[in-house]
N, C-alpha and C positions, 0 to 999 in steps of 0.2 A: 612623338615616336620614342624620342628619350625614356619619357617616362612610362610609356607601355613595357620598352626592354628592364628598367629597371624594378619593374611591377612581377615581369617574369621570370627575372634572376633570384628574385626573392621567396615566390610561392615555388617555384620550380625543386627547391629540395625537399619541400613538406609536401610535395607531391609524391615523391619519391618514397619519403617517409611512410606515407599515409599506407604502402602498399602491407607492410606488415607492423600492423598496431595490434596489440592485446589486451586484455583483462585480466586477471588473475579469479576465474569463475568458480564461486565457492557455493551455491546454491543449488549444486544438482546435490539428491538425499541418496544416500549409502545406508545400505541396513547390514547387520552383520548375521552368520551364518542361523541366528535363533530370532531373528525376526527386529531385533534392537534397533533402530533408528543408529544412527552415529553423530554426535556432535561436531566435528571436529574433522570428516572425512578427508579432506581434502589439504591440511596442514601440512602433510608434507611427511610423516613420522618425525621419531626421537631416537638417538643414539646414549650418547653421551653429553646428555644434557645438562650443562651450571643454570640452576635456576636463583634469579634475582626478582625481586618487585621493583617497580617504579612507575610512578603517577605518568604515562603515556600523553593521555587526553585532558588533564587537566582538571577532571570533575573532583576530584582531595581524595578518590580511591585509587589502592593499588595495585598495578597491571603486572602483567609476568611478562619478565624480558628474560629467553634463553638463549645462551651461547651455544652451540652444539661443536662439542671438536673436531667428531668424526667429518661432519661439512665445514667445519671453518664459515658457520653460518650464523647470523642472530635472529629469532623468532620471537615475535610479537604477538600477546594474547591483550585482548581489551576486559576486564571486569562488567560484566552485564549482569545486571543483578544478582551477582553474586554468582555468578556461571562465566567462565572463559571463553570468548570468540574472537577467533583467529584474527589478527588485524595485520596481514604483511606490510599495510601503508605506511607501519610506522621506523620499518626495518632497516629502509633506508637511511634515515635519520642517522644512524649508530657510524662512528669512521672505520673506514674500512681496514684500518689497521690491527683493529679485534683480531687478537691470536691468541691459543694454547689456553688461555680462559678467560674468565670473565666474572669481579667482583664490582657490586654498586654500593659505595658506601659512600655517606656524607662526611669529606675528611674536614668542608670548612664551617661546618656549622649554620649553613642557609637554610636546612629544611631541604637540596636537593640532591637526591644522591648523583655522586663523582663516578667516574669510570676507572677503575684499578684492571690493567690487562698482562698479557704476556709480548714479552721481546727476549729477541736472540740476545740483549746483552743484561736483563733482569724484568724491570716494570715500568709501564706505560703509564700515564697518568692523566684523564680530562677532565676538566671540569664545566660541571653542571651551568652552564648561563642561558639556560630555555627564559625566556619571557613569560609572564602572563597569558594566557590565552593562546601561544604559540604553537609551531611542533618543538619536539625538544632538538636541543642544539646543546653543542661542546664545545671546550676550548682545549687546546693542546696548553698542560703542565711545563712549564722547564726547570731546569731544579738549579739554584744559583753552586757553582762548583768552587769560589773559594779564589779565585781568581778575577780581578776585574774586566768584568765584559763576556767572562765565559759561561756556557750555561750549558748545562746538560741535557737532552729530551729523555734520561729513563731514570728511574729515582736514586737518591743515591744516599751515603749512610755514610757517619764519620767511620774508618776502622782502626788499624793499627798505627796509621799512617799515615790521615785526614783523609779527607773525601773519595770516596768509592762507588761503585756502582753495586745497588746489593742485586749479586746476581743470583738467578735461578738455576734450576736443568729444566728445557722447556717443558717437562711434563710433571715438574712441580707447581703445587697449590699453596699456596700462601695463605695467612688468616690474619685478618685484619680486625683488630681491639682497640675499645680504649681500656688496657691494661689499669694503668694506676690510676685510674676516676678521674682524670683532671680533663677529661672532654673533646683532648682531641684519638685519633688513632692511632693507633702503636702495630709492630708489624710483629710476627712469630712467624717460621720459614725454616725449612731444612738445611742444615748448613750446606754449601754448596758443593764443596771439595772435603773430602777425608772420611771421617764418621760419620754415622746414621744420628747424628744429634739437632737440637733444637736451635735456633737464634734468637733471641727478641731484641729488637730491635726500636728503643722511646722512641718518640716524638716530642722536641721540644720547645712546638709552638707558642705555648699556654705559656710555660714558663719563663721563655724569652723574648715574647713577643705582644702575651695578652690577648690573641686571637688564635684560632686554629687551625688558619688556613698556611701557615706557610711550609709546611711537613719538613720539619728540621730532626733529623733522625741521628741517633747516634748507637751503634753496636754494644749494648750491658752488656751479653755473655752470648759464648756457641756453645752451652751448654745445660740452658735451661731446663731447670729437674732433674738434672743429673743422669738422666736415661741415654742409653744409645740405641739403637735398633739396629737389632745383630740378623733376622732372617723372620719369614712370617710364624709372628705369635712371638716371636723368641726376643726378648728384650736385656741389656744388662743395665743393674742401677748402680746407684751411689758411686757414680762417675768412675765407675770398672768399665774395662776392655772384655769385647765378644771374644767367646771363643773362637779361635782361629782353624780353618783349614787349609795345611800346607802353606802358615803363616798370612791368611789373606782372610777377612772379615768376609760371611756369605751373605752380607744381604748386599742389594743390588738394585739399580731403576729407580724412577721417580718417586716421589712422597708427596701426601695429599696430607694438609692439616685442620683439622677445624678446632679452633679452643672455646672452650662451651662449659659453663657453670652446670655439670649434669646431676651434681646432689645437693642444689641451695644452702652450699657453703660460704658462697660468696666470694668463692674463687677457682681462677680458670683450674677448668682439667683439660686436657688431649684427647682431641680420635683422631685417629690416626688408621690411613692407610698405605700401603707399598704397591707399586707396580705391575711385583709377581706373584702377588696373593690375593687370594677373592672373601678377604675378610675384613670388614672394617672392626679396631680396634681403641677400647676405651683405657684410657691411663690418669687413673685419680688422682689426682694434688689433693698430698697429706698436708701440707705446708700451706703459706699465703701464697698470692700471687707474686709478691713479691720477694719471697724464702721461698721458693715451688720446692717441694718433695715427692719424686715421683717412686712406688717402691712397690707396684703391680699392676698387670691388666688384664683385662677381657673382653671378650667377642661383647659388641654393641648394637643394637640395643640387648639388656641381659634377657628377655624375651623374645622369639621372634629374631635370632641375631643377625646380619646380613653376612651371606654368602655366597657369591652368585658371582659368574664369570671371569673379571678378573679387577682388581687395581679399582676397588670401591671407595669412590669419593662422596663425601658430606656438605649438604647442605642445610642450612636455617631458616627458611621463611612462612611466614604465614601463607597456606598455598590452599584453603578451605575456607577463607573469610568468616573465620571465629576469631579475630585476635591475637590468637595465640602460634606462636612459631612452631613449623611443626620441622622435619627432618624427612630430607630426601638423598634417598646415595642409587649413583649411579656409575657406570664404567667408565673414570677418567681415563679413554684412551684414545686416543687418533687416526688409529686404524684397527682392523680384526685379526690381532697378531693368532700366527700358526696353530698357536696351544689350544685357541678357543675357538678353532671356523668351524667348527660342528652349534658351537650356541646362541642361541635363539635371541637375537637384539630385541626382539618387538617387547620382549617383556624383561625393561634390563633399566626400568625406572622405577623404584621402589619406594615408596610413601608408606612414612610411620607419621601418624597423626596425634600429635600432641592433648595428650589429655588431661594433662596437669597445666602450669601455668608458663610462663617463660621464666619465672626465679625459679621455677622446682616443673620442670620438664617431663611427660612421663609420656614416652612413645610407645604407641600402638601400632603394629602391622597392618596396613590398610589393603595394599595390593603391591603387587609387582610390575606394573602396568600401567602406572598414573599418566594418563594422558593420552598413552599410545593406545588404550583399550576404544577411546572413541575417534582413531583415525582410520583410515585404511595403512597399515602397519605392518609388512612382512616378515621385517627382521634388519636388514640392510639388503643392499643392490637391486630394488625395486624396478624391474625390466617391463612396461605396458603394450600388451598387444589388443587389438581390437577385428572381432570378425560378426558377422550373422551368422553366428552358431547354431541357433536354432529355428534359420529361417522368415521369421519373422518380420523382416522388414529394417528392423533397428541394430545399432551394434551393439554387440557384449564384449565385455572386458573380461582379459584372462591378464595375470601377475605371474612374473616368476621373479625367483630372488637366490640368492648366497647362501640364504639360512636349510641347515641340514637338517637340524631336531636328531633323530633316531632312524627314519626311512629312509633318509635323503633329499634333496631339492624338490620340491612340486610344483607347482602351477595351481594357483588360487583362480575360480570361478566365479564372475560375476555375470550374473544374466541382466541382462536390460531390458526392466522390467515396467519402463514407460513406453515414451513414445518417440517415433522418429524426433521432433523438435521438441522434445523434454524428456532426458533423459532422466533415467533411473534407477540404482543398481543394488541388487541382491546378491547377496554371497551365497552363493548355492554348491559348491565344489572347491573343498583345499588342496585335493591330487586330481585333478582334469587329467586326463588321458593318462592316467600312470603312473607318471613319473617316479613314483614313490621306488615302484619294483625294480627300479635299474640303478646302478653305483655311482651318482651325478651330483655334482655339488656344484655353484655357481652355473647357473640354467638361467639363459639369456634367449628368448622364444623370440619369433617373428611369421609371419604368414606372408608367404611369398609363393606362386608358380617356379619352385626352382627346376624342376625337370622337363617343364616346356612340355605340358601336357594338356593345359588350357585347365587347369584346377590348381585351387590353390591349395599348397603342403604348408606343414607345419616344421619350419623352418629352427633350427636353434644350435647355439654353442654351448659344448658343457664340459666341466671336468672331471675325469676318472678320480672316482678312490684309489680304486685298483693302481693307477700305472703314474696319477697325477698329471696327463696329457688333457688338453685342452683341445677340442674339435669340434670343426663344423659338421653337423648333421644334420636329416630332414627326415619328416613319416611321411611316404606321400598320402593323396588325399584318394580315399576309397568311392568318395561319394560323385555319382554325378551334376546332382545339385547339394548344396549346403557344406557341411566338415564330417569327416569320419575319418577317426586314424587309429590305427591299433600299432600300440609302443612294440609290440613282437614285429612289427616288418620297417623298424628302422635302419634307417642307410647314411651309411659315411659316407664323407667324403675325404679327397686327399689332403684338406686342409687345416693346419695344425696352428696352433696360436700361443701366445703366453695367455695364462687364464687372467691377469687382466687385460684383456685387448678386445676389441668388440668387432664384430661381422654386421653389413649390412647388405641385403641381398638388394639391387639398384640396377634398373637398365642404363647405363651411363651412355651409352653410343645409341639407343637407339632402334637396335635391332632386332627386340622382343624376347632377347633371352635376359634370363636373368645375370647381371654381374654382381660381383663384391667388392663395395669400401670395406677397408680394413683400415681400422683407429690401431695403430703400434703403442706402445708403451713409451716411447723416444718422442713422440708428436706427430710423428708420420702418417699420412693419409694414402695408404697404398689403394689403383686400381688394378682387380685381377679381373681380365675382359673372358665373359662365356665362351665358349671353345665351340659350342652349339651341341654339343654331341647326345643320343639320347642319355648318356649316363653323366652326368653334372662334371666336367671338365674344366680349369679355370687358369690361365697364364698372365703371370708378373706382367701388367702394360706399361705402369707407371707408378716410380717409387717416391710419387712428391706429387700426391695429383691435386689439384689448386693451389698448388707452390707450399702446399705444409708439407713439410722435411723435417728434420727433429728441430725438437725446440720444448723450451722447461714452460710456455705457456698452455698449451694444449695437449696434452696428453691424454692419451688412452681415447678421440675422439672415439663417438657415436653420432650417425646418421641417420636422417630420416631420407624420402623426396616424397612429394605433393605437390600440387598447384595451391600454393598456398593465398596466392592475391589476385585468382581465377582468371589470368591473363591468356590461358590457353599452353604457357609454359611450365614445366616441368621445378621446383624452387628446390633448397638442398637445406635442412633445419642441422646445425651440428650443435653437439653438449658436447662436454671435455670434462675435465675434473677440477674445474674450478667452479662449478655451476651453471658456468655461463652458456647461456641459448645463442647461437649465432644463425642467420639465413643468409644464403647464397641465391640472389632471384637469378633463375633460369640459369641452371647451371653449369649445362650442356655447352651454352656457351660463353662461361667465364673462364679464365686461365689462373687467377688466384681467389682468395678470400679477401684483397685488401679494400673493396667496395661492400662485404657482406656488412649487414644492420645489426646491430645489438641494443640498439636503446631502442627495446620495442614495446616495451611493457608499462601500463599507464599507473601514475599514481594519483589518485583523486585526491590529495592532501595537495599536493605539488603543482597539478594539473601539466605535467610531464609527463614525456616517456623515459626509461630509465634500462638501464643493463641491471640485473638483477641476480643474485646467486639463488637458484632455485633449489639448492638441497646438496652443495655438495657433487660426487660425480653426477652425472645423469645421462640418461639415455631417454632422448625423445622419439616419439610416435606422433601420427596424424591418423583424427576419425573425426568424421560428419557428424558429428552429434547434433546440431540443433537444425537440422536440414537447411543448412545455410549452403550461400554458391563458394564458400570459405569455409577450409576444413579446421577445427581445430587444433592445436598442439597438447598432445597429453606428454607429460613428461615424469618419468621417476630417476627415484635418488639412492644415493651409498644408503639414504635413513631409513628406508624399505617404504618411503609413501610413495603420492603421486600428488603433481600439481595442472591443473587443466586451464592453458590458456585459450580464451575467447577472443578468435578477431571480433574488434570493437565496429570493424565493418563492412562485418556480414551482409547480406540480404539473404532473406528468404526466398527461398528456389521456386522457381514459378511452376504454375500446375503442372504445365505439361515441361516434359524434361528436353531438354538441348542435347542430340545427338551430331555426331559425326562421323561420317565413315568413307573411308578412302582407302586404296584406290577403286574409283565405281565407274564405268565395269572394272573388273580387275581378272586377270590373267588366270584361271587356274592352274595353271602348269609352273607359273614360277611366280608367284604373288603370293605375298600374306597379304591380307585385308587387318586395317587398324579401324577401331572402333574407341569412339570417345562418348561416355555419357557423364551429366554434370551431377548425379548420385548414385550409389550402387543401385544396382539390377541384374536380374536374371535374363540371359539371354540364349537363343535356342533359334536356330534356322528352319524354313518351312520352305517347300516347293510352291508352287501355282495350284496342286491341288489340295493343300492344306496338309501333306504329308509331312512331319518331321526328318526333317535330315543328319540335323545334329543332335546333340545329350543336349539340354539344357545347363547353362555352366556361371558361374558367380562373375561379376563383373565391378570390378572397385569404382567409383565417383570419382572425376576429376583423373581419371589415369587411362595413359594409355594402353588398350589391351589387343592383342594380336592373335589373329589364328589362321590356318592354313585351310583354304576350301578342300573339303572332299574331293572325293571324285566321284562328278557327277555330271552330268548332261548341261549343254550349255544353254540358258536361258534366263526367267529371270525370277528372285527368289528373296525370299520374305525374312529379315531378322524381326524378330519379337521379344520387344524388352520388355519385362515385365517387376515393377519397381512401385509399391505402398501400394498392393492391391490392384494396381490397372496395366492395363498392357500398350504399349506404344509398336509401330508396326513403321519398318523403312525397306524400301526396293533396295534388293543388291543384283546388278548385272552381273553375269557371269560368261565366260568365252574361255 
């Protein structure tokens, strides 16, 4: 008996577990709007991507490991013959202390590269100790501080004064060299305070040590090449003062360095970018590296030069499997400051492809769009909805996102153009219903019955150009079977939001109207409960609803519901802005989140579940994709992709479908009838003589759907569902 209870104490929480397991499903095909397959579909997009190489799997070839700022994310590409496949397996691996960027360089001379990152009080440091045949693995750097017994965890630099922290501003770029050929790395950096000037900063392993691994640094000069940077393009030399306005130097914000040998002199020159400029900029060393003379610049590459949105950062890697290091700049920024929320992320990675050598460089404009052109790729705030648009049986994906371009916000068209249990999607429509013609920027869509009409509207928050207010609105649905919405008969509502904050239409009580979770900006999970009324009405219930109240870990939630682990109960899926996926099983009645799952997601390296950053903010959705009795999670990100979690265990739905319908008989006078079917389906009421009574009307899988009997004679009377071509038929009594 002992050992039966302690047999049950033990499986009993991986029972619990098992109810929401994932996959991270990379296998359904994406074609883009001209017919192109997509490599790549499902990666998740790119923002502000630091692109590094490093041998992932071990085979002596190099993988692309990116940092993206905008997610506070690391991304994982494996090398397949000489082609890039997504490999998130590996993402985990990386410590989760990655912030503001991310450099892979070999400081000790092993052959593996080190991890160089960002901290609030300068630089991170790990080192490379992966095994043979291992996954990779790290060690936390400590830097000895000059004291006995003390040690510092972020790098530090002799200065004025003995040992220092070399600090940054965290949206400074750092470049790491071996400056004077003696083989270890030497650092070059913005000076932190004061002028727009340069630092370099030896390393003096080699020479005091004989090895290169103990990054013994000491501050030469804040003055390297004698340049300062006084505003964008505008530079002053031979160690002169900017011109001043109203005594105060105008340049401003972070600085991105990269020092790069660009005319096979054999010595470093500067690119250089700034914060509030969308130019990256070249500054020749007329001098050695070690006498730098800096005494002009220009826009870089001198063909083709980059231009584009804002605070363009450089990188060096070989990212085409020739050899040769080529040069990628993209937006080092963190977020989509004001200036620029009209522009277009999706194509905000730019590849110059090196066509000379790495001693004598010659970059080539290749695209604007390395990477992101083979994902699904909106821009940022990648919003997924899923309906049977056209009928058919299967779901089709619609996107909306943040990015304006010229028209405004749209909605991206994917038709599903497989099959119920294999899906497969074509881009068929970039403005779906519109959107283009009205003044909406930040368009967050959903399909919901909000008007309690037994049809499903087209449900969304968006914000005015015009006025800059953020609101809830709906198109209702014209159609009586399938979607038909025309953007000319859209309807407000009273409910107003900060435009980061997200709406989710959710029967939370119960009672077939639609209500709203509201994710606050603060962490708050507000419920406004239906009022019922025909015109969409909604009142404050509760301003902490599963005990989130404010708080700096979740912000800005998004929700989904579903039966996610086909219990019969109702599950609650949240994203926040940290990436992370959370479930609330049956959540009607839970009173907090501190039981919900986050280690849901499987790692085949690990043979784990794991909590995972899926992109940055995100906003999850549920759809049937593979006609399983478990609905999938699609989920999108701040990086304008999407990621598609697979329960790992699914079953496939059996012929005939599982209905349920209560109350039977049921009351016409003061009864709704609830109907449950376990995949979408059309359904439509018939008499005894085969007469239609009702429209025929769309019915979600796995949710509860309600409607109110006519009025009609009392007797008894036929629903007919009808779902992948056949028709299912159940008695409804009536009185």
């Amino acid at each position: 008996m002992v050992t039966l209870l302690r047999f049950l104490i033990l499986i009993f929480p991986l029972t619990l577990h098992a109810q929401f397991t994932y996959v991270l499903e990379q296998n359904i095909s994406v074609q883009d709007q001209s017919g192109n397959a997509l490599a790549l579909p499902w990666a998740g997009g790119l923002n502000a991507a630091h692109y590094n190489t490093l041998d992932l799997n071990g085979d002596s070839n190099d993988d692309l490991v990116i940092f993206d700022r905008m997610a506070d994310k690391i991304l994982t590409f494996i090398n397949q013959d000489n082609t890039y496949r997504y490999a998130p397996e590996f993402e985990g691996f990386f410590p989760d202390e990655i912030t503001n960027w991310l450099l892979l360089r070999d400081f000790n001379c092993d052959g593996r590269k080190d991890i160089f990152t960002g901290h609030i009080l300068g630089i991170k440091v790990y080192t490379n100790v992966t095994s043979p045949g291992e996954n990779p693995s790290w060690e936390e750097f400590f830097f000895y501080s000059g004291s006995p017994g003390s040690k510092s965890e972020v790098l530090l630099t002799k200065g004025f004064s003995g040992k220092i922290n070399l600090q940054l501003q965290f949206d400074d770029l750092p470049s790491f060299n071996d400056a004077d050929g003696d083989g270890d790395l030497d650092i070059f950096n913005m000076r932190f305070a004061g002028q727009g000037t340069v630092e370099y900063h030896q390393n003096f392993s080699k020479e005091r040590y004989g090895t290169c691994d103990s990054l013994d640094f000491e501050r030469i000069t804040q003055t390297w090449g004698g340049f300062t940077e006084c505003d964008c393009g505008e530079f002053a030399y031979n160690n002169e003062d900017c011109a001043t306005i109203g005594g105060r130097t105008k340049h401003a914000g972070g600085k991105s360095l990269l020092m790069l040998d660009i005319d096979n002199n054999n010595n470093l020159d500067v690119l250089f970018s700034e914060a509030e400029c969308t130019n990256l900029y070249a500054l020749p060393n007329e001098g050695t590296t070690e006498n730098p003379t800096i005494q002009s610049s220009f826009q870089f590459p001198a063909t083709s030069p980059v231009n584009f949105l804002i605070y363009p950062a450089a990188f060096y890697e070989d990212v085409d499997f020739d050899g040769r290091r080529d040069l990628i700049s993209v937006p080092n920024i963190f977020s989509k400051p004001a200036e620029i929320f009209t522009a277009d992320l999706s194509r905000s990675n730019w590849l110059y492809k090196n066509t000379g050598t790495d001693a004598s460089p010659v970059f080539t404009y290749v695209t604007n769009s390395f990477l992101q052109d083979q994902m699904i790729d909106v821009g940022d705030n990648a919003i997924p909805a899923f309906a049977d648009y056209d009928g058919d049986g299967d779901q089709d994906m619609f996107v909306s996102h943040n990015n304006t371009q010229v028209t405004g916000a749209t909605v991206w068209m994917y038709e599903n153009v497989g099959t119920t249990s294999s899906p497969s999607f074509s881009l068929t429509d970039r403005d779906a219903f519109a959107f283009s013609s009205q003044d909406f920027y930040n368009l967050k869509i959903q399909f919901s019955d909000l008007n309690h009409d037994s049809k499903t509207d087209l449900v969304f928050t968006a914000t005015s150009f015009i006025n800059g207010q953020t609101r809830l609105y709906y198109l209702p649905n014209r159609a009586s079977t399938g979607l038909d919405f025309d953007i000319q008969a859209m309807e407000q509502t009273d409910i107003a939001i900060v435009s980061s904050e997200n709406i989710s239409a959710v029967d939370v009580n119960g009672d077939g109207f639609q209500d709203l979770l509201i994710g606050k900006s603060n962490g708050t999970l507000q419920y406004w409960r239906n009022l019922g009324q025909a015109t969409p009405k909604f009142s404050l219930e509760n301003d902490g609803y599963l005990g989130l109240t404010p708080n700096i870990f979740s912000q800005n939630v998004a929700v989904t519901e579903a039966d996610l682990d086909a219990d019969g109960n109702l599950d609650l899926a949240l994203g926040d802005q940290r990436g992370i996926l959370t479930i609330v099983s049956n959540f009607r009645d839970a009173d907090t989140v501190d039981d919900a799952f986050s280690e849901i997601i499987f790692n085949p390296l690990t043979q784990k579940y794991h909590t995972k950053n899926l992109g940055g903010r995100i906003w999850p959705t549920t759809a049937n994709l593979f006609n399983s009795n478990k609905a999938s999670i699609i989920v999108g990100n701040i990086l304008g992709g999407l990621r598609v979690l697979r329960h790992d265990d699914g079953q496939s739905l059996p012929k005939d479908p599982v209905i349920i319908i209560y109350p039977n008989p049921v009351d016409k006078e003061s009864e709704w009838v609830t109907v449950q079917i376990d995949r979408p389906a059309t359904l439509q009421v018939f008499n005894g003589l085969g007469q239609a009574v009702t429209l025929p009307v769309q019915v979600a899988g796995n949710e509860n759907y309600q409607f109110k009997v006519p009025y009609i004679p009392d007797g008894v009377y036929y629903l007919r569902f009808t779902t992948q071509g056949s028709s299912v038929g159940k008695r409804l009594v009536v009185h």
